[in-house]
C-alpha positions as CSV (number, residue, x, y, z in Angstrom):
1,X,119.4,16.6,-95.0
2,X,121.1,17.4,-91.9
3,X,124.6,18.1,-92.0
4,X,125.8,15.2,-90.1
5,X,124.1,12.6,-92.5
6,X,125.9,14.2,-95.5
7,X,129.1,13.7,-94.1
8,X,128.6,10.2,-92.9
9,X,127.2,9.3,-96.5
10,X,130.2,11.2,-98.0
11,X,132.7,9.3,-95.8
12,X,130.7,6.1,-96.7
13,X,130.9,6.9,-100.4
14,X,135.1,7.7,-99.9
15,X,135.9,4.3,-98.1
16,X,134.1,2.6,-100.9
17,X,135.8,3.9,-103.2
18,X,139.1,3.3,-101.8
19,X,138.4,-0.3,-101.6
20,X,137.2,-0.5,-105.3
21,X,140.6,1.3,-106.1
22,X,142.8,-0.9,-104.0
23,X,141.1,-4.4,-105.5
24,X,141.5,-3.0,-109.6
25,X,145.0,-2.0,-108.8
26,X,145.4,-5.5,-106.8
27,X,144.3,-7.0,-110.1
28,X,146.6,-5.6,-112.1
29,X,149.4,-6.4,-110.2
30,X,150.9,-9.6,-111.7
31,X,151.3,-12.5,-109.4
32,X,154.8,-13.5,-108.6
33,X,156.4,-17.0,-108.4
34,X,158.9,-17.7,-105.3
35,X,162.2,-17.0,-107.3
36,X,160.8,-13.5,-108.1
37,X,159.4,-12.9,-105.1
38,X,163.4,-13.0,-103.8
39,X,164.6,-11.9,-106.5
40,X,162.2,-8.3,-105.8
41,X,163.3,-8.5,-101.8
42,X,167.3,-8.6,-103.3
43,X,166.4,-5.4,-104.9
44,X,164.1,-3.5,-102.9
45,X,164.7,-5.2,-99.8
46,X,161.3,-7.0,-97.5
47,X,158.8,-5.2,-95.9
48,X,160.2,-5.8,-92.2
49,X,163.5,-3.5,-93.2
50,X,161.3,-0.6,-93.7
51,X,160.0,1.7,-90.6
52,X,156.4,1.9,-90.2
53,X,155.7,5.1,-90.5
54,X,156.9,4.6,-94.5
55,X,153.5,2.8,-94.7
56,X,150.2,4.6,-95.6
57,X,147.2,3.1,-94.5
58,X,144.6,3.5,-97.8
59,X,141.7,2.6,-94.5
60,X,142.3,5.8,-93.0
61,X,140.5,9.3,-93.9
62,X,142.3,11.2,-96.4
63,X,143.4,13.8,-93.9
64,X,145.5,11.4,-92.6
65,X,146.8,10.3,-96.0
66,X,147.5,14.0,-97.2
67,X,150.0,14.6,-94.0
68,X,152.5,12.1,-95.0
């Protein structure tokens, strides 16, 4: 196999298994009920009050991942 196709299958192989990870742990997050749900944002505050860059992107290549 040429070298190229190795590293397209790996990457393939990677961003599948990303997804699988990010579904189970979706699972096993409980769902929340609107008087938790404010109850949560009281606590830890919404998802707008927090920069962007505090956000990692599970999508992009682990290189990217590993520098912040």
């Amino acid at each position: 196999m040429n070298n190229e196709l190795v590293k397209e299958i790996r990457k393939a192989i990677r961003e599948e298994i990303r997804k699988t990870l990010l579904e189970a742990i979706m699972e096993l997050i409980p769902p929340v009920n609107s008087t938790e749900q404010k109850e949560i944002e009281q606590k830890a505050g919404s998802p707008n009050m927090y920069r962007e860059e505090d956000f990692i992107e599970w999508s992009r290549p682990r290189k990217y991942i590993e520098k912040h």
